[in-house]
Jmol script that loads the backbone (N, CA, C; Angstrom):
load data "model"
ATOM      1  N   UNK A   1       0.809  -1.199   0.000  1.00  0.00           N
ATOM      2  CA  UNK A   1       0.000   0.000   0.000  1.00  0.00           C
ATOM      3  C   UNK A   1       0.849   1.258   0.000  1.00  0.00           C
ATOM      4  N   UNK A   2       1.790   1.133  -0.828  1.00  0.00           N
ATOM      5  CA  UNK A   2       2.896   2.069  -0.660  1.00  0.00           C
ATOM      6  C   UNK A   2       2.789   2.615  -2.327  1.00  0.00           C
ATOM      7  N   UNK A   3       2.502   3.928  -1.909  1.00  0.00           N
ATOM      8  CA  UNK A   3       2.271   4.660  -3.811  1.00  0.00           C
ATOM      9  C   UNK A   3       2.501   6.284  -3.608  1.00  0.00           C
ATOM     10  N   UNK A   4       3.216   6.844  -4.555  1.00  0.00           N
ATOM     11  CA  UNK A   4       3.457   7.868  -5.429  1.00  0.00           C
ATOM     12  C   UNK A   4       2.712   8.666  -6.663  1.00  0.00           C
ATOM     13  N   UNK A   5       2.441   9.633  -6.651  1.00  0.00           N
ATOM     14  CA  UNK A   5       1.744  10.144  -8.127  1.00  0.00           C
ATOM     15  C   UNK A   5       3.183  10.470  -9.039  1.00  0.00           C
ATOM     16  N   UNK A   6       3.346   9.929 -10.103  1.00  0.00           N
ATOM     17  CA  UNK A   6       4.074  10.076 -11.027  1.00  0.00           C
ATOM     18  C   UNK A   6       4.013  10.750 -11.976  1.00  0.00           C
ATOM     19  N   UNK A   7       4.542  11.941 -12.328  1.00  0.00           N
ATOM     20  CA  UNK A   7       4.085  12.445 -13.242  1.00  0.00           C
ATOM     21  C   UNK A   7       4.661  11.996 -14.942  1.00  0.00           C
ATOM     22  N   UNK A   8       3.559  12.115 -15.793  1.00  0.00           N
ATOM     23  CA  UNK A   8       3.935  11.570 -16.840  1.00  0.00           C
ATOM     24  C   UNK A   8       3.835  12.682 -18.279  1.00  0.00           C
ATOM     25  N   UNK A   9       4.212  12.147 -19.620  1.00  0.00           N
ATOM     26  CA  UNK A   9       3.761  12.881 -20.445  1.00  0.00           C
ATOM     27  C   UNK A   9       2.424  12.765 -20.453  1.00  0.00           C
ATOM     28  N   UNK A  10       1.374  14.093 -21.071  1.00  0.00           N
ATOM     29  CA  UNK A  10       0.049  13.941 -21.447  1.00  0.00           C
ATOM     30  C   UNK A  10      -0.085  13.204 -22.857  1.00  0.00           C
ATOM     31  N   UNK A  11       0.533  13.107 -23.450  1.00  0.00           N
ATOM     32  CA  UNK A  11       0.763  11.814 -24.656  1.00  0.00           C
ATOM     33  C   UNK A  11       2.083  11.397 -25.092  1.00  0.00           C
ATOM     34  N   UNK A  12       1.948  10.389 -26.052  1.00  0.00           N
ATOM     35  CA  UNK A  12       3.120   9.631 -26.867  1.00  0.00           C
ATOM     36  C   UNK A  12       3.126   8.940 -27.826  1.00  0.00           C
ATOM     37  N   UNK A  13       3.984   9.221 -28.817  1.00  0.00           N
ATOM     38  CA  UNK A  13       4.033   9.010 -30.030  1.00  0.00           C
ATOM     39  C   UNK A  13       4.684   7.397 -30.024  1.00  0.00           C
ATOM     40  N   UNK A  14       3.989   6.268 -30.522  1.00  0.00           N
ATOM     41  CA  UNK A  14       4.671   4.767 -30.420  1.00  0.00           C
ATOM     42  C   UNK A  14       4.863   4.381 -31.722  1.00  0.00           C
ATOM     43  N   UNK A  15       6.105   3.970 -32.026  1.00  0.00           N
ATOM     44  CA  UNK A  15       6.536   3.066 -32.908  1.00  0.00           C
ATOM     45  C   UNK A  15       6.703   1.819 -32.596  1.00  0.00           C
ATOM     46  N   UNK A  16       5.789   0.501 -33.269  1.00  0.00           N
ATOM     47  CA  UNK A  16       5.731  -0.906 -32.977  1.00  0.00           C
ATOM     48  C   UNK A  16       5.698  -1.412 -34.068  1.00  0.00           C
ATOM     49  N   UNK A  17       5.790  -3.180 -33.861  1.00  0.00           N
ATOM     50  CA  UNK A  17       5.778  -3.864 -34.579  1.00  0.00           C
ATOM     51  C   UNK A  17       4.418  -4.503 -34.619  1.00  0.00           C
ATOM     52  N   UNK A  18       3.144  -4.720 -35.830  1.00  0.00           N
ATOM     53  CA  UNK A  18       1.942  -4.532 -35.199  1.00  0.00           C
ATOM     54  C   UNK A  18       1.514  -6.661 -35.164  1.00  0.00           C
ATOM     55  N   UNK A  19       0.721  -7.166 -34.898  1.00  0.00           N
ATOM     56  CA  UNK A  19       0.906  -8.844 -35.314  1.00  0.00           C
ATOM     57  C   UNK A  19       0.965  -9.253 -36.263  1.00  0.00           C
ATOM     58  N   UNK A  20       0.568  -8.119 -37.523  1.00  0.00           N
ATOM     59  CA  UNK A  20       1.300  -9.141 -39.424  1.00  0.00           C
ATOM     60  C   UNK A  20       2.779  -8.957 -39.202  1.00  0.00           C
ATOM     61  N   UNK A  21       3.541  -8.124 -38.674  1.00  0.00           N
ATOM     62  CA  UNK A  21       4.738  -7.824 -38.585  1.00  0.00           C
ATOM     63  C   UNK A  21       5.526  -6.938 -39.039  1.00  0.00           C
ATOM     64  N   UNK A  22       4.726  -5.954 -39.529  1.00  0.00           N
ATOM     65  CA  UNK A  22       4.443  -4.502 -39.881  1.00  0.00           C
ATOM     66  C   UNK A  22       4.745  -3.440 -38.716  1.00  0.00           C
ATOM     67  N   UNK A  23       5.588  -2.688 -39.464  1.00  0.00           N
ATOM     68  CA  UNK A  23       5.960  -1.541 -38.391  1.00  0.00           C
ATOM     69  C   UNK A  23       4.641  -0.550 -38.691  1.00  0.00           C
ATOM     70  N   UNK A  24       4.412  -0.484 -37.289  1.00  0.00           N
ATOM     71  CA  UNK A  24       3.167   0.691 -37.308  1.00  0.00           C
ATOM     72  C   UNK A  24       3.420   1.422 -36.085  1.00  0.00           C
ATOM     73  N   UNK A  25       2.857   3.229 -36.598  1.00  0.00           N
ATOM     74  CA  UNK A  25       2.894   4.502 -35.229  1.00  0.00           C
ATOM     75  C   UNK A  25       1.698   4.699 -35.016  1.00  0.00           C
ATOM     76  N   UNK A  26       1.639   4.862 -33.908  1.00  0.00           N
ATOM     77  CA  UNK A  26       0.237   5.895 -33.478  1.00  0.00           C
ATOM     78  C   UNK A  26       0.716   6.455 -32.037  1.00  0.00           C
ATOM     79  N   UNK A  27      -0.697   7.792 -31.685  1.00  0.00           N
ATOM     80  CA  UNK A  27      -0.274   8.161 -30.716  1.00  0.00           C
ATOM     81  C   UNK A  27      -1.427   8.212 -29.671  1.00  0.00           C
ATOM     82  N   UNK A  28      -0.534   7.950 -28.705  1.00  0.00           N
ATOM     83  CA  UNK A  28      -1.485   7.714 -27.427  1.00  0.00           C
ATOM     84  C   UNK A  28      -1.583   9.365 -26.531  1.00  0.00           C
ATOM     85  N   UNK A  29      -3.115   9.594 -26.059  1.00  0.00           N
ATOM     86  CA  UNK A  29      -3.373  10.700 -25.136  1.00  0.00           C
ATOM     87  C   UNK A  29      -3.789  10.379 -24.130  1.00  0.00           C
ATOM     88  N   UNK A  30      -4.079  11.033 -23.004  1.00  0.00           N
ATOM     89  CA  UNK A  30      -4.453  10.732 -21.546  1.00  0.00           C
ATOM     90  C   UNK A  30      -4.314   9.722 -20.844  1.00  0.00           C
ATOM     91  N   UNK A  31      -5.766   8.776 -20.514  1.00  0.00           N
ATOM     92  CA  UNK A  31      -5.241   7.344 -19.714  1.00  0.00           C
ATOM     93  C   UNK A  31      -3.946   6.682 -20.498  1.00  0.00           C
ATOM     94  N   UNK A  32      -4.841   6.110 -22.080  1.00  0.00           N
ATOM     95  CA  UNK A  32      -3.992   5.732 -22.720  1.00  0.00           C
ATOM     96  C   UNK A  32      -2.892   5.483 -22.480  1.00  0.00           C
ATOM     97  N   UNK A  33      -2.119   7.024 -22.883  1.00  0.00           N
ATOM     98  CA  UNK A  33      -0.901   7.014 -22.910  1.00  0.00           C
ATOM     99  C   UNK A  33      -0.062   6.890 -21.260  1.00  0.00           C
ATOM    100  N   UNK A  34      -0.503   7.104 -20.010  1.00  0.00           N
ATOM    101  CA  UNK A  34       0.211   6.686 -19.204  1.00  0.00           C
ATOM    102  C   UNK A  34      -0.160   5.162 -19.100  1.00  0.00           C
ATOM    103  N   UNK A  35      -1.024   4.425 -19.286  1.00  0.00           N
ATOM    104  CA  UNK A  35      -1.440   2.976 -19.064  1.00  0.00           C
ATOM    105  C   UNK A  35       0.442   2.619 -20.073  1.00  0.00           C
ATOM    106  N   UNK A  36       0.078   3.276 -20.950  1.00  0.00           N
ATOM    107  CA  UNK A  36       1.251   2.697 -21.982  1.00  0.00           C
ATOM    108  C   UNK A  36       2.955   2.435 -21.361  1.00  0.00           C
ATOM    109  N   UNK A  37       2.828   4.169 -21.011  1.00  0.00           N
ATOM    110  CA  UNK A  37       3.876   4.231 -20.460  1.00  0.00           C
ATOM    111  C   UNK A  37       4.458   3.348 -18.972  1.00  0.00           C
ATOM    112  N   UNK A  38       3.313   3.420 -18.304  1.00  0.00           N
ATOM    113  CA  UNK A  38       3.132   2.124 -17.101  1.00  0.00           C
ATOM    114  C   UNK A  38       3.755   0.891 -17.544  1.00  0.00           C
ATOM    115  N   UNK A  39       3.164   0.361 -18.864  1.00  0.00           N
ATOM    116  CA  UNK A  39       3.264  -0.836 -18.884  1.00  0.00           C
ATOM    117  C   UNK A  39       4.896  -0.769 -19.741  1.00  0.00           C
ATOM    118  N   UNK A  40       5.335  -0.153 -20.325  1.00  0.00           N
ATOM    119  CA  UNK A  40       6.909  -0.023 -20.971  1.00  0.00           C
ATOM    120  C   UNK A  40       7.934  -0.332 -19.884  1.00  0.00           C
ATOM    121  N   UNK A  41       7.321   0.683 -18.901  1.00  0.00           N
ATOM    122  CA  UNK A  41       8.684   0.792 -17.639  1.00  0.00           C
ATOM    123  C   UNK A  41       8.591  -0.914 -17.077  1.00  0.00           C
ATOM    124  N   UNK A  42       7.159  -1.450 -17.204  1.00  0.00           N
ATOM    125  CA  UNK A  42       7.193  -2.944 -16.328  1.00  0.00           C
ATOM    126  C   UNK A  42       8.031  -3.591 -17.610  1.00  0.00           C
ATOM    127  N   UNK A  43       7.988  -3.585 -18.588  1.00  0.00           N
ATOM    128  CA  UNK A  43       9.113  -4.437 -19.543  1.00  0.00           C
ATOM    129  C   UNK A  43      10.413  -3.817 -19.545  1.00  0.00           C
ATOM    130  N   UNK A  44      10.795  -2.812 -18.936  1.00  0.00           N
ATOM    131  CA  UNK A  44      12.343  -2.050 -18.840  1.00  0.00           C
ATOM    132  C   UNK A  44      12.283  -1.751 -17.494  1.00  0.00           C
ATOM    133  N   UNK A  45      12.150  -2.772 -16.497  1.00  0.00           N
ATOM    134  CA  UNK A  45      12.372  -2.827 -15.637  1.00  0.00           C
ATOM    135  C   UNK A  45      12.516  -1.711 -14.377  1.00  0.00           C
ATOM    136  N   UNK A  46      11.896  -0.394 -15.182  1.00  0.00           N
ATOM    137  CA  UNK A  46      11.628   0.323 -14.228  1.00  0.00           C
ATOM    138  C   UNK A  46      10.586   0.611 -13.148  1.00  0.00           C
ATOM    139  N   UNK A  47      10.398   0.894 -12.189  1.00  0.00           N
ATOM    140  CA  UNK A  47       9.821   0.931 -10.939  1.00  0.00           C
ATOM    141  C   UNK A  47       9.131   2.223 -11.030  1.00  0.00           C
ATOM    142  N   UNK A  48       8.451   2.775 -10.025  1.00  0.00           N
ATOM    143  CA  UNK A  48       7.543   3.682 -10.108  1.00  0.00           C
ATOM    144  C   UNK A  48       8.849   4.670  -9.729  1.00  0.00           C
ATOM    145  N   UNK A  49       8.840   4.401  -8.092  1.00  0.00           N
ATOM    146  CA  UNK A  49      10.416   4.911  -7.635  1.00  0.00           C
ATOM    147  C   UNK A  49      11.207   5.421  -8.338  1.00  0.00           C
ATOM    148  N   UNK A  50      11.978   4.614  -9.204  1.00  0.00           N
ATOM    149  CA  UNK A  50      12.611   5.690  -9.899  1.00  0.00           C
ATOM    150  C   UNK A  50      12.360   6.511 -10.719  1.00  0.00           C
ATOM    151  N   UNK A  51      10.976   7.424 -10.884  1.00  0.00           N
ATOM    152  CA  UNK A  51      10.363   8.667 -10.887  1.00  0.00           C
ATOM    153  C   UNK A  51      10.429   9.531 -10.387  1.00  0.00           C
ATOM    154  N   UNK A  52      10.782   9.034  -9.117  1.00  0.00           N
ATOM    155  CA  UNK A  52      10.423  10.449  -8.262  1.00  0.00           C
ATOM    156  C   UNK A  52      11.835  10.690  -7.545  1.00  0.00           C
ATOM    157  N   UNK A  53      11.656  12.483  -7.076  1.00  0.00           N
ATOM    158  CA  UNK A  53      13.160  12.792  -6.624  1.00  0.00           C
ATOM    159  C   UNK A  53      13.640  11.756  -5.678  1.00  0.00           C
ATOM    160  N   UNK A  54      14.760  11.891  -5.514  1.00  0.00           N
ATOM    161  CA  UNK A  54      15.875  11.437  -4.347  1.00  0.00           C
ATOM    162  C   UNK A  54      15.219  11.378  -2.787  1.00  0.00           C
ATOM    163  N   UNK A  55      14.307  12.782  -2.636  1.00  0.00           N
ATOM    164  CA  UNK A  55      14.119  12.996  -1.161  1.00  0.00           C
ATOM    165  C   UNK A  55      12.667  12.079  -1.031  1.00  0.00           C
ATOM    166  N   UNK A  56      11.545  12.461  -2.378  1.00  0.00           N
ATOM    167  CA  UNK A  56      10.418  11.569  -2.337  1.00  0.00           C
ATOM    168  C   UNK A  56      10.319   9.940  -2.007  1.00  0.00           C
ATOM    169  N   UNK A  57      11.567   9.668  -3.015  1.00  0.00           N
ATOM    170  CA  UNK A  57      11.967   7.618  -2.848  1.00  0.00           C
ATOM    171  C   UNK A  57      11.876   7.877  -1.603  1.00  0.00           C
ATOM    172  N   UNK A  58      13.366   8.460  -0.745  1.00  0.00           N
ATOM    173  CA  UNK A  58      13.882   7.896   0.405  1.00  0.00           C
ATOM    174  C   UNK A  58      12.851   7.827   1.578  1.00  0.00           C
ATOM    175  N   UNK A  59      11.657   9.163   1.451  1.00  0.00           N
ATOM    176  CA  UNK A  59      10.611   9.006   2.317  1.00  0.00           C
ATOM    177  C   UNK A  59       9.956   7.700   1.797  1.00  0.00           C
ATOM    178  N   UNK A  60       9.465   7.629   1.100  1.00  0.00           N
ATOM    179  CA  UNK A  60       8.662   6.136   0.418  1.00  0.00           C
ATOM    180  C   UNK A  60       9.286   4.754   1.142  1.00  0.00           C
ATOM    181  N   UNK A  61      10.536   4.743   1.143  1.00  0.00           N
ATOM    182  CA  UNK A  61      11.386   3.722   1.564  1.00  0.00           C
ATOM    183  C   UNK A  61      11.335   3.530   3.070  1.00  0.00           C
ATOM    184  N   UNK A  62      11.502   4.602   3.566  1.00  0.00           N
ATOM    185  CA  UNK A  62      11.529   4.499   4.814  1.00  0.00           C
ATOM    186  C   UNK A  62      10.052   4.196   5.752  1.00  0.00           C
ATOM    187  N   UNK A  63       8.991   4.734   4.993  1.00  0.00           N
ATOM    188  CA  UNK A  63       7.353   4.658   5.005  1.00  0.00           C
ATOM    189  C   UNK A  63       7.533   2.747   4.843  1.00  0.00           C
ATOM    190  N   UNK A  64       8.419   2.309   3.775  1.00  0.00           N
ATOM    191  CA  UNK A  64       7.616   0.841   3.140  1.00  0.00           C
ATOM    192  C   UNK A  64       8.271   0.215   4.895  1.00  0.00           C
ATOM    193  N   UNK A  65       9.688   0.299   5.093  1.00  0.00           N
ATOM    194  CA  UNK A  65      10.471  -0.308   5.772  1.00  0.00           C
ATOM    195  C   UNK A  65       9.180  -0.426   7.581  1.00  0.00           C
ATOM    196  N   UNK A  66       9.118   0.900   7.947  1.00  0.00           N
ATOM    197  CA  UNK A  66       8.550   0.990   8.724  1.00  0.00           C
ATOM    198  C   UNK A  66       7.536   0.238   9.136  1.00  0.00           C
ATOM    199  N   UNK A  67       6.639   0.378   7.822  1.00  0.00           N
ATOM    200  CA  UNK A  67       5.545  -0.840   7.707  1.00  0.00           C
ATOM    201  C   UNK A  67       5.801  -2.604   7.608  1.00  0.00           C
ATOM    202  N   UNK A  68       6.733  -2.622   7.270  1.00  0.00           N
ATOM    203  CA  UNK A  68       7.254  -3.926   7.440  1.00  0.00           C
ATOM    204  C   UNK A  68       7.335  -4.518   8.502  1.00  0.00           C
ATOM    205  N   UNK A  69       8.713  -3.575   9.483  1.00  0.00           N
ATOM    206  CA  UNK A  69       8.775  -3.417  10.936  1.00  0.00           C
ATOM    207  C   UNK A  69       7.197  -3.734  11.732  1.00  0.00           C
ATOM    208  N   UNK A  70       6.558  -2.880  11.169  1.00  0.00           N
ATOM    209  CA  UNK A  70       4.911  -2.949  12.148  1.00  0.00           C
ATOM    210  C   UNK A  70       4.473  -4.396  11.930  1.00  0.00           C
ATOM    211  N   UNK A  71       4.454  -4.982  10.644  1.00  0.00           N
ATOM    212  CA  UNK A  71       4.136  -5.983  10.741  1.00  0.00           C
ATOM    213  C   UNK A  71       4.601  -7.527  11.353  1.00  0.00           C
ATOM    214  N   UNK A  72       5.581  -7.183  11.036  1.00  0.00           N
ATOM    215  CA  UNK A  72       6.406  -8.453  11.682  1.00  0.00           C
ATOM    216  C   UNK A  72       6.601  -8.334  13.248  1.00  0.00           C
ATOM    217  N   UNK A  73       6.714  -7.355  13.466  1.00  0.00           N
ATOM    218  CA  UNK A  73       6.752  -6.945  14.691  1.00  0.00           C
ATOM    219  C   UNK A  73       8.130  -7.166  15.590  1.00  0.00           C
ATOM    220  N   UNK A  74       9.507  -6.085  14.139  1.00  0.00           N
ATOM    221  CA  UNK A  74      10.650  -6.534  14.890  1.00  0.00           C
ATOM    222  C   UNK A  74      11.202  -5.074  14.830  1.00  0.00           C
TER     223      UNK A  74
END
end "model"
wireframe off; spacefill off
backbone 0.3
color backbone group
């Protein structure tokens, strides 16, 4: 239960490969395009976290850790 607002572009221009195997663009606006962008960073292995500044993570981190602590109860 540990989350951040991320800010994103309001759209994006995609170049893919479409299922005949055809390079095709289009561009994504609003949900769309952050759903998109969401789902890119989960295939490039990026995290929400590394979005946000230095001082935002480290609070986040220390928020997740804490909660951990509460739970386990160590």
């Amino acid at each position: 239960e540990i989350y951040a607002e991320v800010e994103r572009p309001a759209w994006v221009q995609v170049r893919y490969v479409d299922r005949e195997g055809k390079i095709a663009e289009r561009r994504f606006e609003g949900r769309p395009a952050v759903i998109l962008q969401h789902e890119v960073d989960h295939l490039n292995g990026v995290l929400f976290i590394d979005h946000l500044s230095k001082l935002r993570r480290d609070l986040l981190i220390r928020k997740f850790r804490k909660a951990r602590r509460d739970e386990t109860g160590s």
